[in-house]
LUMFI-861764 format. One record per residue (C-alpha): x, y, z; residue number from 1. Coordinates in nm, 2 decimals, decimal comma, m for minus. Layout:
+--------+--------+--------+-----+
|      X |      Y |      Z |   k |
+--------+--------+--------+-----+
|      X |      Y |      Z | NUM |
...
+--------+--------+--------+-----+
This chain:
+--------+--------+--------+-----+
|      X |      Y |      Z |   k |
+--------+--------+--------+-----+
|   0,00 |   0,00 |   0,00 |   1 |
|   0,15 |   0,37 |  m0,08 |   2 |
|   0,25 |   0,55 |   0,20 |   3 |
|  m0,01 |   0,81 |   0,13 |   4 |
|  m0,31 |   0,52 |   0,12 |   5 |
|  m0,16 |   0,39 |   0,42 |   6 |
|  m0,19 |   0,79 |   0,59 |   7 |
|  m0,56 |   0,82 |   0,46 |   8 |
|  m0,66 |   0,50 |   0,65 |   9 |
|  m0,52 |   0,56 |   0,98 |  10 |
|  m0,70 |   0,92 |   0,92 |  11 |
|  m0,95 |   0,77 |   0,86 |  12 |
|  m0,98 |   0,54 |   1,17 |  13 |
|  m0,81 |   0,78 |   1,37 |  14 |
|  m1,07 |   1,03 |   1,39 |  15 |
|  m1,33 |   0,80 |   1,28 |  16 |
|  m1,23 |   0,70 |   1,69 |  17 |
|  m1,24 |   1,07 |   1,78 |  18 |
|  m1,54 |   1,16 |   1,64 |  19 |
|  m1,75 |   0,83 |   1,76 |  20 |
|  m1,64 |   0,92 |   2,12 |  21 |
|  m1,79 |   1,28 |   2,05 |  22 |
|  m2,12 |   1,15 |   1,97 |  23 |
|  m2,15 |   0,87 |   2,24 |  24 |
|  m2,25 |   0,59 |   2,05 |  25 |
|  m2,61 |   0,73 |   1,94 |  26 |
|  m2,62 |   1,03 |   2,15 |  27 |
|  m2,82 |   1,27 |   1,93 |  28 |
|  m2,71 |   1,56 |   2,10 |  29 |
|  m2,32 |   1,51 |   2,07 |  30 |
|  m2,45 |   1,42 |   1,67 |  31 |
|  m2,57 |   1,75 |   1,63 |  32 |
|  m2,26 |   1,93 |   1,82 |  33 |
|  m2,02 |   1,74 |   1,60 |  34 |
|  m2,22 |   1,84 |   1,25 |  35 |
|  m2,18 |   2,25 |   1,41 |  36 |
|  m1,83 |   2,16 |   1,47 |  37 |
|  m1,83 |   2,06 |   1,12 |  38 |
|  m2,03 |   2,27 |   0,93 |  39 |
|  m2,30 |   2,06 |   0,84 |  40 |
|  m2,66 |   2,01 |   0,85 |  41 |
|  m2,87 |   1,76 |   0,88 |  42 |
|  m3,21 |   1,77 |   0,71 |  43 |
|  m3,49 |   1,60 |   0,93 |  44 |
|  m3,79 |   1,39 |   0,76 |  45 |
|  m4,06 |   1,25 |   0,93 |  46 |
|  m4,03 |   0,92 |   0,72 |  47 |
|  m3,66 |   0,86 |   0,86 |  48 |
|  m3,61 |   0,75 |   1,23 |  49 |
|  m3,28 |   0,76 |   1,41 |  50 |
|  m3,16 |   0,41 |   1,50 |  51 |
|  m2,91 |   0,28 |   1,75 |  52 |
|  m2,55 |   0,22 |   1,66 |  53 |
|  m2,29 |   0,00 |   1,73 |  54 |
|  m1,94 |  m0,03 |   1,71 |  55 |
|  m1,84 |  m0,15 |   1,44 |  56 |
|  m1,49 |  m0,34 |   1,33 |  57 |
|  m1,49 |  m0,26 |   0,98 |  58 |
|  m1,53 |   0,13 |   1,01 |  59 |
|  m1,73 |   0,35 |   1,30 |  60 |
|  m1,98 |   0,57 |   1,19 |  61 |
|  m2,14 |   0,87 |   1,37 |  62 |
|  m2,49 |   0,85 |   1,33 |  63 |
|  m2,80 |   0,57 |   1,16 |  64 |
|  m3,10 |   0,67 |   1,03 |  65 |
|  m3,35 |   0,42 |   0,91 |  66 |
|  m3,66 |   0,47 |   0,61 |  67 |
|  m4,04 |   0,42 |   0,79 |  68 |
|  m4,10 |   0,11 |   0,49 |  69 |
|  m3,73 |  m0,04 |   0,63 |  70 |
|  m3,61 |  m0,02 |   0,25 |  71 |
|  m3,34 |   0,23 |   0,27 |  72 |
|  m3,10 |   0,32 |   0,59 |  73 |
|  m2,85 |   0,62 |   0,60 |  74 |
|  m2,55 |   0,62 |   0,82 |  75 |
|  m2,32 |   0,92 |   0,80 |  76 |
|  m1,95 |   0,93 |   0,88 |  77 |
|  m1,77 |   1,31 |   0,98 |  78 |
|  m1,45 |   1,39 |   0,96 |  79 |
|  m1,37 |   1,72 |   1,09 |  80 |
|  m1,05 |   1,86 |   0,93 |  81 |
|  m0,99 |   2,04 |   1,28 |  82 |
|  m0,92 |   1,70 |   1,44 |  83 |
|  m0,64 |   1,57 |   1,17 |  84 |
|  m0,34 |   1,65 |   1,30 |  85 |
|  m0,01 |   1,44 |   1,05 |  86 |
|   0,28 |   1,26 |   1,14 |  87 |
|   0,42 |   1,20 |   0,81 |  88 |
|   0,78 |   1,10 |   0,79 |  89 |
|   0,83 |   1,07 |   0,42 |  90 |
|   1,20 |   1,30 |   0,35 |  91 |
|   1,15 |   1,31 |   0,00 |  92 |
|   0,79 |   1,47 |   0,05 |  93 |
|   0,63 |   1,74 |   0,21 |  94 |
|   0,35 |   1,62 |   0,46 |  95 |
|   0,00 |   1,65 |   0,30 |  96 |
|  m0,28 |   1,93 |   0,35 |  97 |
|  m0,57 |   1,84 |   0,53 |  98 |
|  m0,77 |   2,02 |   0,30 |  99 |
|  m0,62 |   1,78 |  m0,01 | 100 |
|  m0,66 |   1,47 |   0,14 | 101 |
|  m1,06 |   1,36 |   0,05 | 102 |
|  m1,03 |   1,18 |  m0,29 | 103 |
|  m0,77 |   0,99 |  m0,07 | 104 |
|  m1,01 |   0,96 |   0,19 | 105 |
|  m1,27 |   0,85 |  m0,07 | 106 |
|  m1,10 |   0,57 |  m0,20 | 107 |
|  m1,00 |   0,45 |   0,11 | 108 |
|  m1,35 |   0,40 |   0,19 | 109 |
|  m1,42 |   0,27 |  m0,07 | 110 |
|  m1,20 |  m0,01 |  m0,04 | 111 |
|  m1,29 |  m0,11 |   0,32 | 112 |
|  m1,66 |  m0,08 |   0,29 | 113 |
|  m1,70 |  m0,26 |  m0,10 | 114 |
|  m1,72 |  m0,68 |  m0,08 | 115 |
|  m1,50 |  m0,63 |  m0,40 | 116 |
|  m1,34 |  m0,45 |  m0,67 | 117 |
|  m1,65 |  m0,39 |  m0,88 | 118 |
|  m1,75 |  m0,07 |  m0,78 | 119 |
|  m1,86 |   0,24 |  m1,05 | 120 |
|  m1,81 |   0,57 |  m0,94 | 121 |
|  m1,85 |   0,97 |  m1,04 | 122 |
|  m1,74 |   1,29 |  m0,91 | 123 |
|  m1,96 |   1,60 |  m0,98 | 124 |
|  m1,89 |   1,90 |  m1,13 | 125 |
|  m1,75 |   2,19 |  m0,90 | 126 |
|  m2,14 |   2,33 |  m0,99 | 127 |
|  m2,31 |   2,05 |  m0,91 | 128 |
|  m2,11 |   1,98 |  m0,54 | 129 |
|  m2,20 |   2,34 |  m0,43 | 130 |
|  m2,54 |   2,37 |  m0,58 | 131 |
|  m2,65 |   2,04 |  m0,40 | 132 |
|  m2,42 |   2,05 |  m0,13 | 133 |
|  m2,28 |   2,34 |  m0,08 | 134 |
|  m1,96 |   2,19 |  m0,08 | 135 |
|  m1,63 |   2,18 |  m0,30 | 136 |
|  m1,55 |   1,84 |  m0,41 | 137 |
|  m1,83 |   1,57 |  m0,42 | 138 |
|  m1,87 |   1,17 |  m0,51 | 139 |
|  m2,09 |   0,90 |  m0,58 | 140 |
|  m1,99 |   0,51 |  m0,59 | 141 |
|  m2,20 |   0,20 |  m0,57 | 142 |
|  m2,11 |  m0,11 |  m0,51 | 143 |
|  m2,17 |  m0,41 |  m0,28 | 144 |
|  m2,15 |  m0,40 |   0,09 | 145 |
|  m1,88 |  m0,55 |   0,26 | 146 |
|  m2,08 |  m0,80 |   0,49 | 147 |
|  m1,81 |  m0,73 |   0,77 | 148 |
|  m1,99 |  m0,38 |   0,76 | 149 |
|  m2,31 |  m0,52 |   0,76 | 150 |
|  m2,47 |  m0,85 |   0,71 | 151 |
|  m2,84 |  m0,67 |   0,67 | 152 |
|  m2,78 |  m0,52 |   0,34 | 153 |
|  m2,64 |  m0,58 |   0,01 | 154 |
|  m2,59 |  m0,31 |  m0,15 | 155 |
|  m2,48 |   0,10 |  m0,11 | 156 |
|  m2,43 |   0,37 |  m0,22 | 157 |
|  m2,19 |   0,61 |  m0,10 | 158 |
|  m2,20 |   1,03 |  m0,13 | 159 |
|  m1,89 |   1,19 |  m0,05 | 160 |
|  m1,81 |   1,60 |  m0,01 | 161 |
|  m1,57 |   1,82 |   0,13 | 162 |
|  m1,52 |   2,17 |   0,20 | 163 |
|  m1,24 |   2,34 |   0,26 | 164 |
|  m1,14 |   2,41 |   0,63 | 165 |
|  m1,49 |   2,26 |   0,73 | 166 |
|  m1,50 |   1,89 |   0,71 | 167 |
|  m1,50 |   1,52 |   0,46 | 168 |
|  m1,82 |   1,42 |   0,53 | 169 |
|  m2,00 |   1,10 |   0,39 | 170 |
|  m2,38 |   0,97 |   0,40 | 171 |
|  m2,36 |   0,57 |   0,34 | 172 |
|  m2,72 |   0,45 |   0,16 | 173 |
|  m2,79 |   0,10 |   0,24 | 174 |
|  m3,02 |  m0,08 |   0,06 | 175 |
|  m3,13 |  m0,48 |  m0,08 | 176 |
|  m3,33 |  m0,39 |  m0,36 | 177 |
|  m3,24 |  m0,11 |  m0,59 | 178 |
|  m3,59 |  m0,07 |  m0,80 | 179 |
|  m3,75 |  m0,04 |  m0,44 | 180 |
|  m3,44 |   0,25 |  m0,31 | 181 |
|  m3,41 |   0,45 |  m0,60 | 182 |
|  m3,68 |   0,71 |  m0,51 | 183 |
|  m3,58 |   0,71 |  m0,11 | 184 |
|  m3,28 |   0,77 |  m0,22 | 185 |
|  m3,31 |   1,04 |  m0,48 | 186 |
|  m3,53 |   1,25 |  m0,22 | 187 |
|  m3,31 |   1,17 |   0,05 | 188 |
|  m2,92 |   1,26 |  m0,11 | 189 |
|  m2,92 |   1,61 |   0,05 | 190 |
|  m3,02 |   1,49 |   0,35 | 191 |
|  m2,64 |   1,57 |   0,50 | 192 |
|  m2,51 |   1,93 |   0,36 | 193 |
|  m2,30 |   2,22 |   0,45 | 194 |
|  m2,45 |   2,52 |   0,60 | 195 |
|  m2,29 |   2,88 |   0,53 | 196 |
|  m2,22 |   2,89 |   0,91 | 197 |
|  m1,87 |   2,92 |   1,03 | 198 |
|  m1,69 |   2,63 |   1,19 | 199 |
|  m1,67 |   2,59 |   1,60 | 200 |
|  m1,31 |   2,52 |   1,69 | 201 |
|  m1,32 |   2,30 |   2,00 | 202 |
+--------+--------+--------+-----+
């Protein structure tokens, strides 16, 4: 693994540790501090209702949220760049930015929550991120789950966006049966967005 994909991961776990501690393990209100932290805002519907999470050994995630017909869950991962702090003892190279990291970040993910290799993705237009998102730099891949992850769904779908100085945040759709999903999903892929407010430093 390049030294590089081998920083993104331990990031990614990292603060993936840091941030789970922040929220509680389903503690709505620690949630909610670390999407201000972050610059982010979640958009409540009454046909979503949070769920419990777990720990989890493949990657923690922050916060669960689960479709009233049971055919579509969201979990959202948050990386606040404010947390990443880089050892990086590479000579012939200058340590990474925090704020260059995400397609690094996205890949990594990629690879430890796919089953395999067969995976389509698609980043968005600098228009279409801030227009949906308000962010700089967005994703989409699909591929199947890995069923380390979770053994409940097969399939997912996961949105990816960054903004400068704010955060990498990603909302992970889980779902069995695609024809079923697609319209949850297409009303629900701004559920997790950036607000225009400025970031908290803790």
């Amino acid at each position: 693994m390049k030294p590089l994909c081998k920083l993104a991961l331990s990031l990614l776990l990292g603060i993936a540790l840091s941030a789970a501690a922040a929220t509680d393990l389903g503690n709505r209100q620690a949630f909610d501090r670390l999407l201000d932290e972050s610059g982010l805002h979640l958009e409540s519907s009454s046909s979503f209702i949070d769920i419990p999470i777990s720990a989890n050994p493949v990657l923690p995630y922050e916060h669960a949220m689960r479709h009233e017909s049971g055919e579509l869950e969201l979990r959202f991962i948050i990386r606040p760049l404010n947390r990443i702090e880089i050892e990086y003892n590479d000579p012939h190279n200058a340590a990474p930015e925090p704020n260059h990291l995400f397609p690094l970040l996205f890949e990594s993910l990629i690879d430890r929550l796919s089953a395999n290799s067969n995976y389509n993705s698609r980043t968005l237009s600098e228009p279409e991120a801030r227009d949906k998102f308000n962010a700089q730099w967005a994703a989409l891949s699909i591929f199947d789950i890995n069923p380390e992850f979770t053994s409940d769904y097969k399939n997912a779908i996961l949105l990816a966006m960054h903004k400068n100085d704010h955060a990498d945040a990603y909302t992970l759709f889980l779902y069995n049966d695609h024809e079923q999903a697609k319209i949850l999903i297409t009303a629900a892929l701004a559920t997790l967005s950036f607000t225009s407010k400025p970031v908290k430093i803790q």
